[in-house]
C-alpha positions as CSV (number, residue, x, y, z in Angstrom):
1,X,16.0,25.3,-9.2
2,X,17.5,28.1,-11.8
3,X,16.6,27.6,-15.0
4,X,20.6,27.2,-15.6
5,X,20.7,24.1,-13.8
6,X,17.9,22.4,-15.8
7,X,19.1,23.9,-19.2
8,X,19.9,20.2,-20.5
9,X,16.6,18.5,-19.5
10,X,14.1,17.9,-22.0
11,X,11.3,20.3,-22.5
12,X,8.8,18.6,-20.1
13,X,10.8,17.9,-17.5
14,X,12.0,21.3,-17.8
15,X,8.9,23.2,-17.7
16,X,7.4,21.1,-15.2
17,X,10.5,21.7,-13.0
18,X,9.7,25.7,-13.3
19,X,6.0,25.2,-12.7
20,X,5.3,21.9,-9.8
21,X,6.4,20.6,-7.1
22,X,7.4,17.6,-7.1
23,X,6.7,15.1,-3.9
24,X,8.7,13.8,-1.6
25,X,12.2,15.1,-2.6
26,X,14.4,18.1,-3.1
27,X,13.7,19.7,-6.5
28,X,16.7,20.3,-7.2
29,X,17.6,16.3,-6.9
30,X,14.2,15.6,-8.5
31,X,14.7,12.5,-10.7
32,X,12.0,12.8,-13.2
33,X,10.7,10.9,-16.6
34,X,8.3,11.0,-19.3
35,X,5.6,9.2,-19.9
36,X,4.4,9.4,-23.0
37,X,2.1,6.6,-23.4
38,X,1.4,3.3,-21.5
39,X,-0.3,-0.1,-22.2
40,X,-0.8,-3.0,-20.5
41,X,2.1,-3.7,-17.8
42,X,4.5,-1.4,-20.2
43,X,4.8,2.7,-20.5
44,X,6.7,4.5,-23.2
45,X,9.8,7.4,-22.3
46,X,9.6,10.5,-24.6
47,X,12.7,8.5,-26.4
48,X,10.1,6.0,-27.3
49,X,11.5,3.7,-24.9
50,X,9.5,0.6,-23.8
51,X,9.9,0.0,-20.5
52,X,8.1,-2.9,-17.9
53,X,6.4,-1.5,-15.0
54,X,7.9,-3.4,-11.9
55,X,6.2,-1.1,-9.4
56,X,3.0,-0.8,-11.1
57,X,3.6,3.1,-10.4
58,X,2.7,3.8,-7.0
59,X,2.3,-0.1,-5.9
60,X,-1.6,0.8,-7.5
61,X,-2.0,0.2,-11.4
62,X,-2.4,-3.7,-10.1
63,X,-4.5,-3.8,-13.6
64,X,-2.2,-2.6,-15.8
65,X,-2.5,0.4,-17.8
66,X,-5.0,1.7,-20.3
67,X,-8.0,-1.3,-19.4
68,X,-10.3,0.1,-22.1
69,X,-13.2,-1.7,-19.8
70,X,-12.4,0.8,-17.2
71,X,-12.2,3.9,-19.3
72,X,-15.8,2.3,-20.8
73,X,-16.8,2.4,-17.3
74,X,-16.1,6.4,-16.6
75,X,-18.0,6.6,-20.0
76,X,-21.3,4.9,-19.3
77,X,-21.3,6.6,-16.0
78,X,-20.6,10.1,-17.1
79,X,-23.6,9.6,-19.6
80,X,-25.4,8.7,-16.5
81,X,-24.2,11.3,-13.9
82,X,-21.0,12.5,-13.0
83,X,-21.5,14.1,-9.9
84,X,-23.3,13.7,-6.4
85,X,-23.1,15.2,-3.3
86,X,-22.9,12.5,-0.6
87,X,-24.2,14.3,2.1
88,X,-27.8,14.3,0.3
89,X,-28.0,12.2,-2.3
90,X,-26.9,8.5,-3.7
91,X,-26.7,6.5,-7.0
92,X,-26.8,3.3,-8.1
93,X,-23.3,2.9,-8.8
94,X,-22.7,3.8,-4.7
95,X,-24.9,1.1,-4.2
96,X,-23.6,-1.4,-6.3
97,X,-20.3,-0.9,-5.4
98,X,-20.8,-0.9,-1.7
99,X,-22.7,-4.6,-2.4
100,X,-19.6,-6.0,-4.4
101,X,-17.3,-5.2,-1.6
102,X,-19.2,-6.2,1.3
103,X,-19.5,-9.8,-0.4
104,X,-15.4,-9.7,-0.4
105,X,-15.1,-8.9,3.1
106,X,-15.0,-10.7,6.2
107,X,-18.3,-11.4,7.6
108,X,-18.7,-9.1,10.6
109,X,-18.3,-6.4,8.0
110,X,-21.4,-4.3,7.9
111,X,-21.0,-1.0,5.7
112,X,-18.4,1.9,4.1
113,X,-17.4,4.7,3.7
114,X,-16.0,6.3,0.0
115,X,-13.0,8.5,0.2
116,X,-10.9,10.0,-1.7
117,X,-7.0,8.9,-0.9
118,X,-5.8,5.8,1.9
119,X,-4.4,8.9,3.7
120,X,-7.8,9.9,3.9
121,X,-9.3,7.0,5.3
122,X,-6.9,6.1,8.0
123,X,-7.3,9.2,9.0
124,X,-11.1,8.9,9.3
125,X,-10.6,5.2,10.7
126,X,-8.8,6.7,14.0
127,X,-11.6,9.8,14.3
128,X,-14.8,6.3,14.1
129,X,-12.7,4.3,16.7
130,X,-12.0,6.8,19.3
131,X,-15.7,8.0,18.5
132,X,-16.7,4.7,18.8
133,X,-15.3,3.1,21.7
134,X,-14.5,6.3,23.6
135,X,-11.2,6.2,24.3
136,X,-8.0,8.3,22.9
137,X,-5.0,6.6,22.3
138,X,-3.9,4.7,18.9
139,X,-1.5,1.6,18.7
140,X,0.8,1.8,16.1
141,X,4.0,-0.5,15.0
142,X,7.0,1.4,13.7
143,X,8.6,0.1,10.6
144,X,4.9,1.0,9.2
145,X,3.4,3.9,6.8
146,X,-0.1,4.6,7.1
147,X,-0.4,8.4,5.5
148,X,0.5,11.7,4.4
149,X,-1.9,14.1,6.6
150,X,-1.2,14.9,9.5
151,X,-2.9,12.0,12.0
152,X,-2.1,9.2,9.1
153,X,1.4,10.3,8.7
154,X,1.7,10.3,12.9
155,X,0.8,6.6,12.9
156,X,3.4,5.9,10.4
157,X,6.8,5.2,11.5
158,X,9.4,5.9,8.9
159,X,11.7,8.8,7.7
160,X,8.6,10.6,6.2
161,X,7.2,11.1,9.9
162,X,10.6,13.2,10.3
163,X,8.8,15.8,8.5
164,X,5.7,16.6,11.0
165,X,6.5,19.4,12.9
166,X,4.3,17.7,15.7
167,X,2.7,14.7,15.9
168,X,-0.8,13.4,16.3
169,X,-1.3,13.4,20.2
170,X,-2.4,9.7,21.5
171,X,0.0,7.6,19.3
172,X,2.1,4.6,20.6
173,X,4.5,2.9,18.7
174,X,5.2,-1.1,19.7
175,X,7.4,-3.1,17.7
176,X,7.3,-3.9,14.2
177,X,8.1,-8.0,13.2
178,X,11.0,-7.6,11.5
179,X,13.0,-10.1,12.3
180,X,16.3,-7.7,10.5
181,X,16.4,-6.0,13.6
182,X,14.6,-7.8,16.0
183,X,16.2,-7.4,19.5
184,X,14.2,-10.8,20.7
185,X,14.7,-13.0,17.3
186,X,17.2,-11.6,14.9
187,X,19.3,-14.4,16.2
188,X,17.4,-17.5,15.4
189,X,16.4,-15.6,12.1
190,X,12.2,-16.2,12.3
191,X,9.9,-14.4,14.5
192,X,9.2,-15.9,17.6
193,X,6.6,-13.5,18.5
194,X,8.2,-12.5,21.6
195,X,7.5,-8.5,20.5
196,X,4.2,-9.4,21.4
197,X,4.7,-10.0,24.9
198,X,6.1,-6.3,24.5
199,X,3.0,-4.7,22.8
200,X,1.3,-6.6,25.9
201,X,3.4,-4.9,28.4
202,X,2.9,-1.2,26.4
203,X,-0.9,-1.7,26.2
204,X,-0.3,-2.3,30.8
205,X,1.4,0.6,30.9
206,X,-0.4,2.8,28.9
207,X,-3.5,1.7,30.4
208,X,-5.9,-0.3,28.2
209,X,-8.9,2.0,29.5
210,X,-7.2,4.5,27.6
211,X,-6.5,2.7,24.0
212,X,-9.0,2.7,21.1
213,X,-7.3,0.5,18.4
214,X,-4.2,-0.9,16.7
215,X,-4.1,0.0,13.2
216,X,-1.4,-2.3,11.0
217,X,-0.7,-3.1,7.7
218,X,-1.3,-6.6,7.7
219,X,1.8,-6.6,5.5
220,X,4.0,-3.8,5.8
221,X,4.4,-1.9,2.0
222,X,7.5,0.9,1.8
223,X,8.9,-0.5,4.4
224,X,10.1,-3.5,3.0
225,X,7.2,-6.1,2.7
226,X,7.4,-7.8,6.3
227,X,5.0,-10.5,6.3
228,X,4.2,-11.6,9.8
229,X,3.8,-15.4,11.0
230,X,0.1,-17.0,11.6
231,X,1.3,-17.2,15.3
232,X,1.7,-13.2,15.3
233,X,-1.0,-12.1,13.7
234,X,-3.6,-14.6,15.6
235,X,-1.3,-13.4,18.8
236,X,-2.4,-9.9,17.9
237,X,-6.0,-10.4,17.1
238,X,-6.2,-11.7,20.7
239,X,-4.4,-8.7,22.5
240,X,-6.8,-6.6,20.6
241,X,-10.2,-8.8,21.7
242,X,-8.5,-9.2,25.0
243,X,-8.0,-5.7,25.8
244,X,-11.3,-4.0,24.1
245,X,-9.0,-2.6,21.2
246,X,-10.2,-2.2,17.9
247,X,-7.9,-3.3,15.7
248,X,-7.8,-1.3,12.1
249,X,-6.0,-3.2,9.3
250,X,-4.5,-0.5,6.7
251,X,-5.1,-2.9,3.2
252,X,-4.3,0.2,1.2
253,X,-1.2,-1.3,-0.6
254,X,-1.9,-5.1,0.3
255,X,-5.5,-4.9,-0.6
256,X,-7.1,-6.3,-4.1
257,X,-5.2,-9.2,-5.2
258,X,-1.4,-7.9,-4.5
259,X,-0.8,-10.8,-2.1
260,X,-2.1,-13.4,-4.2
261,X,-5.7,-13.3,-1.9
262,X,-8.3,-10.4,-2.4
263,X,-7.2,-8.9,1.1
264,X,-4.3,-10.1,3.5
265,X,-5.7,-10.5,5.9
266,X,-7.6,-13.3,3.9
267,X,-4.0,-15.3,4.6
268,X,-4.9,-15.3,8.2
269,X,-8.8,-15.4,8.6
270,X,-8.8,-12.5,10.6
271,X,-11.6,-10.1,11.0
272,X,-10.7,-6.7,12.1
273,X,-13.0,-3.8,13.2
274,X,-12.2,-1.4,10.6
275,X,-10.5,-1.8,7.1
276,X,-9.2,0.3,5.1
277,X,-8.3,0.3,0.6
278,X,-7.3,2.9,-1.9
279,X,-5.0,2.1,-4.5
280,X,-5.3,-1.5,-5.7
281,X,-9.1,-0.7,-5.2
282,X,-9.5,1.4,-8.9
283,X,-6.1,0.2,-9.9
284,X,-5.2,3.7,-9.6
285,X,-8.0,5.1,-12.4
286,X,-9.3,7.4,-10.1
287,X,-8.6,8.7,-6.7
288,X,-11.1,6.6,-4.5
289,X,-10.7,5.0,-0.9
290,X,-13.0,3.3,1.1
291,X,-13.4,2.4,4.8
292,X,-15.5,-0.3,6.4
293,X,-16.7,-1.3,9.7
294,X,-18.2,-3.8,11.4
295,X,-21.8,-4.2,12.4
296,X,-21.3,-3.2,16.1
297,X,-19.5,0.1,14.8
298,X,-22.3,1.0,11.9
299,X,-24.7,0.4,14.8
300,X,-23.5,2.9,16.6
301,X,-24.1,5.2,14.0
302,X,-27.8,4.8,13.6
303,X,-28.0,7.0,16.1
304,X,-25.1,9.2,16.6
305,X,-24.4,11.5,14.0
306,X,-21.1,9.9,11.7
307,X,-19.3,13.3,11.9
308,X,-16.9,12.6,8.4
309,X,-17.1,13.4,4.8
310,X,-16.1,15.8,2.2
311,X,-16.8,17.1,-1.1
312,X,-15.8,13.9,-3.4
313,X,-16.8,11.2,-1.0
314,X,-18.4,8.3,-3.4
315,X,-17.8,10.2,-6.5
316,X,-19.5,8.1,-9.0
317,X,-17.0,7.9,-11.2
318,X,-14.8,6.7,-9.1
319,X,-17.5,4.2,-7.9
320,X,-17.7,3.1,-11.4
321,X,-14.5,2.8,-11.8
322,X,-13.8,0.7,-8.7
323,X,-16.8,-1.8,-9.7
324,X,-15.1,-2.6,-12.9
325,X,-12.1,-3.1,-11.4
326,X,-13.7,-5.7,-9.2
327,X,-15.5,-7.3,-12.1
328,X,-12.0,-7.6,-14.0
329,X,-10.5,-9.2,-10.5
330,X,-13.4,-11.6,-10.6
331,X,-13.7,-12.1,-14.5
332,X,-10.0,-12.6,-15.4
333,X,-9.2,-14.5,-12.0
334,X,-6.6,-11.9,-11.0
335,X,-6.0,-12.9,-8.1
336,X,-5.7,-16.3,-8.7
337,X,-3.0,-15.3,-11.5
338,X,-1.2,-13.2,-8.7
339,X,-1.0,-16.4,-6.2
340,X,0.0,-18.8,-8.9
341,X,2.7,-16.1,-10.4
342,X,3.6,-15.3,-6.7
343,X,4.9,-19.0,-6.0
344,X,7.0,-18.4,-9.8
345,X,8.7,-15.0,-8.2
346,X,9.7,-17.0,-5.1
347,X,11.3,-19.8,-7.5
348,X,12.9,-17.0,-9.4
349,X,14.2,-15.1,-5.8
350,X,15.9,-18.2,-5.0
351,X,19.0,-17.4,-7.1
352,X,19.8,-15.4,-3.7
353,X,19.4,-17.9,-1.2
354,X,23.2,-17.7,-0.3
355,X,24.1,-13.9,-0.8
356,X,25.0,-12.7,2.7
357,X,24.1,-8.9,1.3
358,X,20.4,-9.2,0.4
359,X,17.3,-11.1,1.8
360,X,14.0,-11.9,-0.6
361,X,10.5,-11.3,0.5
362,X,7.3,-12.2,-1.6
363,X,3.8,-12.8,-1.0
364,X,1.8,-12.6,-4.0
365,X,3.2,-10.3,-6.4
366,X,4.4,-7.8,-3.3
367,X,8.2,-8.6,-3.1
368,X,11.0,-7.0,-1.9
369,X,14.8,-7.0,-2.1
370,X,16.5,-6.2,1.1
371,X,20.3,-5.1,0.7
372,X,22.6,-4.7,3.1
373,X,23.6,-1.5,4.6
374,X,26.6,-2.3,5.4
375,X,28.1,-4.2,3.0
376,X,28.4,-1.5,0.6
377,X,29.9,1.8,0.8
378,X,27.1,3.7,0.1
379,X,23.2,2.0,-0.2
380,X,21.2,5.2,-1.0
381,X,24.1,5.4,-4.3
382,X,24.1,1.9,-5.0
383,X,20.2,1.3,-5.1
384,X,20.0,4.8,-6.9
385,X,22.4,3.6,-9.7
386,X,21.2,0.0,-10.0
387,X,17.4,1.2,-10.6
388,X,18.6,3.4,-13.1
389,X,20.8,0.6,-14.7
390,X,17.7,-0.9,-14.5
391,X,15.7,1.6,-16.3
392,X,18.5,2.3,-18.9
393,X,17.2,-1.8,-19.4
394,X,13.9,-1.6,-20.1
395,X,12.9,-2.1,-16.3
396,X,11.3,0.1,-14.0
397,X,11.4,-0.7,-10.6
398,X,11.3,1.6,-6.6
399,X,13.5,1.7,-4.2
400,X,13.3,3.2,-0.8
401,X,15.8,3.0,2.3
402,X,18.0,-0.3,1.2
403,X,14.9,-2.1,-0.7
404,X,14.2,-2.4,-3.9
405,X,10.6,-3.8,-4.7
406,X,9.1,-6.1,-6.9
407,X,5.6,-4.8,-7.3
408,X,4.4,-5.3,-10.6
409,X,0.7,-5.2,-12.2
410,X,-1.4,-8.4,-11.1
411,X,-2.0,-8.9,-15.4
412,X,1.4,-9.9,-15.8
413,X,2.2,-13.1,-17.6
414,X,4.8,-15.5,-16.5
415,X,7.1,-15.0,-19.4
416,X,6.8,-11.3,-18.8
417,X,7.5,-11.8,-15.1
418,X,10.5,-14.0,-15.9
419,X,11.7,-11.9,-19.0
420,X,12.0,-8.9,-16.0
421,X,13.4,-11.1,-13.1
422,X,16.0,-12.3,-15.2
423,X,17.1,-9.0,-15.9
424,X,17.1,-7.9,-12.5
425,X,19.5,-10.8,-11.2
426,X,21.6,-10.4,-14.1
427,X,22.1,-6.6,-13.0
428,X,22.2,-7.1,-8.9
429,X,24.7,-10.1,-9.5
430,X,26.9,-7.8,-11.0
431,X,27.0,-5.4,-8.3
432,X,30.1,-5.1,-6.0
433,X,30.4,-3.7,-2.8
């Protein structure tokens, strides 16, 4: 971008225009603000303008911002120490942490794995299953996002994957359940898990001596919050026990309280091989991932060597970080407050029951509105100017594709969360085609 073109942007945006690269878009069509400051589920412009978070930035700050018993956390543990090598040493907080987590986890989970990103550990989650079970392949449904390296982002199946010059080898795609464009239930408008008589038929075809796992997102995130029936995901589970697949579940996004349980898979009492959280997990404090795995799979490393790691794996800051967070969840019954204010968002979705253009989604706090494409001239410009109308409100809210989400931090109040539906309706029911 010349500097001519960015002449009339404030002085931040400016200078970081000349000196980053900014993700996931051109920069010369970057759409950037300033944050000065932020509190609670609120952040202030450089205008001084207070605006509610609605996508608690990156679907992550699910604790709202500037928790002074997290930042006390990184304190008390930089007094302590700030730095370990993984490889060859441990701490307490490791320890602690790893204990809290396990106790929130299905049963047949065993031990984990600290990371730095959810790309990260998805991407380590496919190299312990096909070291695991020794075989190649990877299930994966399209509609999903699972990544920005190169294996993760090969599993996903969205406009990012465009991007890869090449793709993972191994990876099959089966059907997402998104009944929207459904070939087998669009029609009738619910899922009548008939695309799983499909993944059945893939996994024949492709041989299941040859497939490892089937990774998911027990509810799909950016690609506009599908939440599948019991009858799917039970109907899943038992393709994958059937078949000797491991099945992954990719809680990044829907992990820690987001859909009104600690995990979402919670909703469904299943109990996957391997699981993997980032994001909700520090509440976006500090980069920190984890991935864990069942008893048969840390088994198997007791004697063959676990061939992963890098330099910030179970960083103890982050650690600490992450183990306050999970006190907070427990303390201030967050998740709790997330599945009561989760059935209030659905009350206050209802206002669009009977508008042909849009469907509502929520689980929890993870909600999505889901326009249609063709009923306006041009989506990508509508959703572009109603989130900025949006902003210009007091209001700041994603959108990706034709959704715009409802994501905001798991602290929020019921008059908060009302104060910012309201004004959402009130802008989308002024929209016109």
């Amino acid at each position: 971008m010349s500097k001519l073109e960015i002449k009339n942007k404030s002085n931040i945006i400016k200078e970081s225009l000349e000196t980053s690269l900014f993700e996931w878009t051109t920069q010369s069509d970057t759409d950037l603000k300033v944050i000065n400051k932020a509190e609670n589920i609120y952040f202030w412009d450089e205008n001084d303008n207070k605006i509610m978070d609605f996508n608690s930035q990156a679907m992550c700050v699910n604790l709202g911002h500037q928790e002074t018993r997290i930042l006390n956390a990184i304190i008390n543990q930089f007094h302590l120490n700030s730095f370990a090598w993984g490889k060859k040493f441990t701490t307490k907080i490791r320890r602690d942490l790893a204990k809290a987590l396990i106790s929130l986890l299905p049963d047949n989970i065993s031990k984990l794995s600290f990371l730095s990103t959810g790309s990260e550990a998805n991407e380590h989650a496919i190299r312990i299953a096909r070291d695991f079970i020794k075989k190649k392949k990877i299930l994966a449904r399209h509609r999903s996002y699972h990544g920005a390296t190169l294996g993760s982002m090969s599993l996903s199946s969205d406009t990012r994957r465009s991007t890869l010059t090449h793709d993972m080898p191994g990876v099959v795609h089966v059907p997402s359940t998104y009944v929207k464009d459904c070939r087998w239930c669009k029609k009738e408008g619910r899922c009548n898990t008939e695309c799983l008589n499909f993944t059945n038929d893939i996994i024949r075809y492709e041989d299941k001596n040859t497939i490892a796992a089937f990774i998911i997102e027990p509810v799909t995130g950016a690609n506009g919050i599908i939440i599948p029936t019991k009858e799917y995901m039970e109907g899943l589970h038992y393709l994958c026990k059937k078949n000797d697949i491991l099945l992954i579940a990719d809680e990044v996004m829907s992990g820690f309280g987001r859909t009104g349980k600690y995990f979402a898979i919670d909703h469904w009492n299943i109990k996957p091989d391997i699981i993997t959280m980032a994001k909700g997990l520090t509440s976006g404090y500090f980069p920190l991932s984890a991935l864990a795995v069942s008893g048969e799979i840390s088994d198997y490393f007791e004697n063959n060597t676990y061939n992963l790691g890098s330099t910030y794996n179970a960083h103890p800051l982050g650690c600490a970080v992450a183990l306050e967070c999970i006190n907070i969840y427990r303390e201030d019954k967050i998740i709790e407050n997330s599945y009561n204010l989760g059935k209030v968002l659905t009350e206050e979705l209802s206002v669009f029951e009977n508008h042909s253009y849009l469907q509502v989604r929520n689980i929890g706090l993870f909600g999505v509105l889901d326009f249609d494409k063709n009923y306006f001239k041009s989506i990508k410009q509508t959703l572009a100017k109603l989130q900025e109308d949006l902003y210009q409100k007091g209001v700041f809210v994603a959108i990706n594709d034709n959704f715009l989400f409802l994501i905001p931090p798991l602290i929020i109040t019921e008059k908060q969360l009302k104060k910012g539906t309201n004004i959402i309706k009130e802008t989308i029911l002024k929209l016109k085609p």
